[in-house]
C-alpha positions as CSV (number, residue, x, y, z in Angstrom):
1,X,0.0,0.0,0.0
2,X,1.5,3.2,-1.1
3,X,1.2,6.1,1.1
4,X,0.9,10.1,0.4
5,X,4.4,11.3,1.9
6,X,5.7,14.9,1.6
7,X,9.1,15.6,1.8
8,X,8.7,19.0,3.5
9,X,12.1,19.6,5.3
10,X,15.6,18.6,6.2
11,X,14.4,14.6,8.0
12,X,10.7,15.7,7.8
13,X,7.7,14.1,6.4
14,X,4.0,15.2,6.2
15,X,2.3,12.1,5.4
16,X,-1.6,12.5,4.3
17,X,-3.7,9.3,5.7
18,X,-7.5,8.4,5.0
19,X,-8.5,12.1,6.2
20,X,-5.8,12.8,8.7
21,X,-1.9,13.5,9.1
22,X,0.9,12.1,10.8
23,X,4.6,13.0,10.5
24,X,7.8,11.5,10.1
25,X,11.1,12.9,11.9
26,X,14.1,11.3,11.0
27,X,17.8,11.3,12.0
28,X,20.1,8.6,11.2
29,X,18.7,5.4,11.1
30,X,16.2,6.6,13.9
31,X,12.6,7.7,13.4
32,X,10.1,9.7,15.7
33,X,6.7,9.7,14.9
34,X,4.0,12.1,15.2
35,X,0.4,11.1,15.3
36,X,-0.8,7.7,13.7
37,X,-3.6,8.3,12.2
38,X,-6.9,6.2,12.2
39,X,-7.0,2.0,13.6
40,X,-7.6,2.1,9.4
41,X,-4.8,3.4,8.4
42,X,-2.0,1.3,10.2
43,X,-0.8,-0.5,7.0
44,X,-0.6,3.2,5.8
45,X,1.5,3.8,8.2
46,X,4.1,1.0,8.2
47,X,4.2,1.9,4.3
48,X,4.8,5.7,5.2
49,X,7.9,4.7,7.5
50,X,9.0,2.1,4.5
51,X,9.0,4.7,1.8
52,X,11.1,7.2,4.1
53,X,14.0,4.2,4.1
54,X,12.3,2.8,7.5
55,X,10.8,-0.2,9.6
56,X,8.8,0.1,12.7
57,X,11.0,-1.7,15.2
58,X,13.5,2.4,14.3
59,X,10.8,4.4,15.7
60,X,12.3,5.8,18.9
61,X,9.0,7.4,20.1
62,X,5.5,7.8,19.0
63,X,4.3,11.4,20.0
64,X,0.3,12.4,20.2
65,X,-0.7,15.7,19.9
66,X,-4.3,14.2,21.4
67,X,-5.8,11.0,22.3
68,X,-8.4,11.3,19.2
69,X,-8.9,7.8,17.0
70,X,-8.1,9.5,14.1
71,X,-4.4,10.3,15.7
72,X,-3.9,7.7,17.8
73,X,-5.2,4.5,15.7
74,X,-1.4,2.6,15.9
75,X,0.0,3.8,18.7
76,X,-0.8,0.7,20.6
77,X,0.3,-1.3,17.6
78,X,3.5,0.0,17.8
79,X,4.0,-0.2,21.5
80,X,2.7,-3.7,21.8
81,X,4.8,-4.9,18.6
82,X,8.2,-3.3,18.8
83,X,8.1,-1.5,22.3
84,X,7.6,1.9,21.2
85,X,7.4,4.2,24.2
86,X,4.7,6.8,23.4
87,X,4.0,10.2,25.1
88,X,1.6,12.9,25.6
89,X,1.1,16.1,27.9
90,X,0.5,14.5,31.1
91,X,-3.3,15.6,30.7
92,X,-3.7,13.6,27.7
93,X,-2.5,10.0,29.0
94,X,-5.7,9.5,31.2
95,X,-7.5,9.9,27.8
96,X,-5.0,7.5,25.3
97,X,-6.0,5.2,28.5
98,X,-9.5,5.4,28.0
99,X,-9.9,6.4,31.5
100,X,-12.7,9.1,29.6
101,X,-13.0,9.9,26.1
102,X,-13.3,13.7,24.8
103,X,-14.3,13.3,21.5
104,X,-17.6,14.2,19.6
105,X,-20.7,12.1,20.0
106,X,-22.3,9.9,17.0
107,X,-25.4,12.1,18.2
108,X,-23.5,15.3,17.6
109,X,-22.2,13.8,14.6
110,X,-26.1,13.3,13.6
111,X,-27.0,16.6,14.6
112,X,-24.8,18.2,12.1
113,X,-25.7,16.2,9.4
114,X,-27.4,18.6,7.5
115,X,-24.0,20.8,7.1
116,X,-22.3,19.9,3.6
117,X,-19.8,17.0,3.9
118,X,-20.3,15.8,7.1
119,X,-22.1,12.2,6.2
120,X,-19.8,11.4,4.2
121,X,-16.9,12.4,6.8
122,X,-19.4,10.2,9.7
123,X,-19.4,7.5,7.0
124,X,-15.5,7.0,6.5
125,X,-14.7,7.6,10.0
126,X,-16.5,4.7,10.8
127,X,-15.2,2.5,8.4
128,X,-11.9,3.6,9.4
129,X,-12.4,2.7,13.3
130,X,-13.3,6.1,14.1
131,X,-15.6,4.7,17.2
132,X,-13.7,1.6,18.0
133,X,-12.2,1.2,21.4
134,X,-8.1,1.6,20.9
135,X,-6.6,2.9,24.5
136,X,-2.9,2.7,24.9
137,X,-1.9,0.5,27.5
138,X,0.9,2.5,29.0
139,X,1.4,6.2,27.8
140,X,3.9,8.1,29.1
141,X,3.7,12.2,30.3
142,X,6.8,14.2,28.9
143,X,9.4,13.4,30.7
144,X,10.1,17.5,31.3
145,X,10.1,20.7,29.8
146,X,11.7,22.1,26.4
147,X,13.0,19.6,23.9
148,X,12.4,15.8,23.9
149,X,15.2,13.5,23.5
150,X,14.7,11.9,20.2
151,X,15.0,12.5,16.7
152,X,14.1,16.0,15.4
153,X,14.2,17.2,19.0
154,X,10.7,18.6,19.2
155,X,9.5,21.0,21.9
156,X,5.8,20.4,22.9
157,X,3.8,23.2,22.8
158,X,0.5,22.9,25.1
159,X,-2.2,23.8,23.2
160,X,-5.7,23.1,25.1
161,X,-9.0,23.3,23.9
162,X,-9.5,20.9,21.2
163,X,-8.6,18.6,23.7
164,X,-7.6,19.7,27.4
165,X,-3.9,18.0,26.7
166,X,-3.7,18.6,23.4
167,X,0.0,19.3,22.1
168,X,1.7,20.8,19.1
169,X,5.4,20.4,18.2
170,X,7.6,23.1,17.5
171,X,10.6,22.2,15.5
172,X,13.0,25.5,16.1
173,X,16.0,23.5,14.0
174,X,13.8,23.0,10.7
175,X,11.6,26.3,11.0
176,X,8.7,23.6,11.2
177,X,5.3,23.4,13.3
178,X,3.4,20.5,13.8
179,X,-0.2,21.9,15.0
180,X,-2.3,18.5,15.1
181,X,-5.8,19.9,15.3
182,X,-5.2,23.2,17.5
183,X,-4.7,25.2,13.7
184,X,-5.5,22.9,10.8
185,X,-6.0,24.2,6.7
186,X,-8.6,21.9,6.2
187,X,-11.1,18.7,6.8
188,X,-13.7,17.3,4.8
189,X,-16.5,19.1,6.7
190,X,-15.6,22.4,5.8
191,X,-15.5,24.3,3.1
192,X,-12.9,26.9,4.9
193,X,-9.2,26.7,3.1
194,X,-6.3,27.5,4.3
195,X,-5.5,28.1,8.2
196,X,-8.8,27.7,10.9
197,X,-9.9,25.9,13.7
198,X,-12.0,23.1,12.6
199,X,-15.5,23.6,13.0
200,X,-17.2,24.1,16.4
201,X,-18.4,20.3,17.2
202,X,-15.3,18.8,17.3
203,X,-13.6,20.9,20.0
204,X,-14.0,20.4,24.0
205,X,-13.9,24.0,24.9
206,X,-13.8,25.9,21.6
207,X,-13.1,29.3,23.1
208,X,-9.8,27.5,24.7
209,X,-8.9,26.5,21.2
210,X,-9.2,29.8,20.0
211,X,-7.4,31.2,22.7
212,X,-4.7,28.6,22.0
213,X,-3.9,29.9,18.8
214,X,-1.7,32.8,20.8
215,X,0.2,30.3,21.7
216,X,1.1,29.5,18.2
217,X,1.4,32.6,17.2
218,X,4.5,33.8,19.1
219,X,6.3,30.7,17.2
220,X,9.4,31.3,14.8
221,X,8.4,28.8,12.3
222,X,7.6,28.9,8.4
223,X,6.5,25.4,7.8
224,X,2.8,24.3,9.2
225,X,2.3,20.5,9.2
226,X,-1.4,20.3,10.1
227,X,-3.3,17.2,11.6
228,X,-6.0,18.0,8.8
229,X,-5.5,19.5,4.9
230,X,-2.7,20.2,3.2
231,X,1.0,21.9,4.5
232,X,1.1,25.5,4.7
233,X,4.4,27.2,3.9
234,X,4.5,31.1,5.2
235,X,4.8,32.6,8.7
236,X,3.2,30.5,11.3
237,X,2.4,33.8,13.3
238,X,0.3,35.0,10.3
239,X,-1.2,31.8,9.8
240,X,-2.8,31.5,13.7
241,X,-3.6,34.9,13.3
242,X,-5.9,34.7,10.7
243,X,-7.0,31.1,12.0
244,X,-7.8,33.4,14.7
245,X,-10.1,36.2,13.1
246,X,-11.8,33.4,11.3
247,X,-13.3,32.2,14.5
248,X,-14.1,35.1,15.9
C-alpha cells in the first residue's frame, strides 16, 4: 500500500492518511513519529515509514498531539509490537488510556448532518475505526520541559482546547510546526481553506482553542504541518492569526 508522503524539510515528512496527518522525523537510522492516524490506516502507516527508508522496530517514540482515534489508531500497535514508548502532555494520558474519552458524539455527529460534507466524513470515519475502542496501554507524560530527547528534538507546545492536553510540536531546528488539530487548513466538513480551527463540534472548549492559537502565534516557524489539509508554507504567526479572526 502506497502512502501520500511529503518531503517538506531537512528529516521531515508530512504524510496524508485516509482524512488525517501524521509526520515522520528522522535522523540517522532513527525515526520519531507524530500522530498515527486512524486503527484504518496502520498498514498506511508501516508503508509511510518504509518509503522514508524505515521499519517500525527504528521508531524511537511515537508522540500524540491528542488522544483522538483518528491520531492515535497505531500507537498501541507500535508499543505492543516493537516497544515503542509513546508520550503525551501528562493531561492527555488519562484519555490515550480510555480512562474518559473527549471526543464528539455519533449524536452530535447526527445533529450536524445537515451541514455539507459531514455524512460522508461520519461515513469513513467509521469504516476507518473512528468509534472503536483503541486505548494505549501504557502512555507516558513528557518526561520534562523544552525539547524531547529523540530524533528532530521537538518541543511540545500545550495547546488546550480541542482537547484539554492537546499538544503541538515546535521544531525550532527546521523552521517547522506540527499543529495537530489546535490550527488545521482543512477537513472534509468544511468548506474553509487554508488556516482555521475546525469547525465548532469537534472541540471540548472551543473558546480554549481559540485562545490557544496565541500560543502558536508567538512561534518562529515557516513550515505548518497540520493534523487536517494540506502543509502550509508562510509565517506560522500569520497563519494563527488569521486562523484566529476566522473564529471570531
Amino acid at each position: 500500500m502506497q502512502a501520500d508522503v511529503h518531503h517538506v524539510a531537512d528529516g521531515t515528512y508530512l504524510v496524508h492518511g485516509s482524512h488525517t496527518n501524521w509526520v515522520i522525523l528522522t535522523e540517522g537510522d532513527a525515526v520519531t513519529l507524530i500522530d498515527t492516524g486512524y486503527p484504518g490506516d496502520r498498514e498506511q502507516v508501516l508503508a509511510s515509514l518504509a518509503q522514508v527508508g524505515s521499519a517500525p522496530e527504528a521508531v524511537t517514540a511515537v508522540l500524540i498531539t491528542h488522544a483522538h482515534n483518528d491520531h492515535l489508531g497505531a500507537a498501541e500497535h507500535l508499543s505492543a509490537a516493537h516497544g515503542t514508548p509513546v508520550y503525551l502532555h501528562e493531561a492527555e494520558v488519562p484519555h490515550a488510556r480510555r480512562e474518559f474519552l473527549h471526543q464528539v458524539s455519533v449524536g452530535t455527529v447526527l445533529r450536524n448532518g445537515w451541514r455539507p460534507g459531514v455524512l460522508p466524513w461520519a461515513v469513513h470515519a467509521l469504516r476507518s475505526g473512528g468509534t472503536a475502542h483503541v486505548p494505549v496501554t501504557a502512555p507516558l507524560a513528557f518526561p520534562g520541559p523544552g525539547a524531547l530527547d529523540v530524533p528532530g528534538r521537538p518541543v511540545p507546545v500545550h495547546t488546550p482546547g480541542h482537547t484539554d492536553g492537546h499538544c503541538a510540536y515546535h521544531l525550532p531546528g527546521t523552521g517547522v510546526l506540527v499543529s495537530g488539530d489546535a490550527l488545521v487548513t482543512g477537513h472534509p466538513t468544511s468548506r474553509t481553506e487554508g488556516p482555521q480551527l475546525l469547525p465548532d463540534m469537534f472541540h471540548r472548549e472551543r473558546s480554549r482553542a481559540a485562545a490557544s492559537l496565541d500560543a502558536l502565534a508567538v512561534l518562529e516557524a515557516e513550515v505548518l504541518l497540520p493534523g487536517h489539509g494540506p502543509v502550509h508554507r508562510g509565517p506560522v504567526r500569520d497563519a494563527a492569526l488569521r486562523a484566529r479572526e476566522r473564529a471570531l
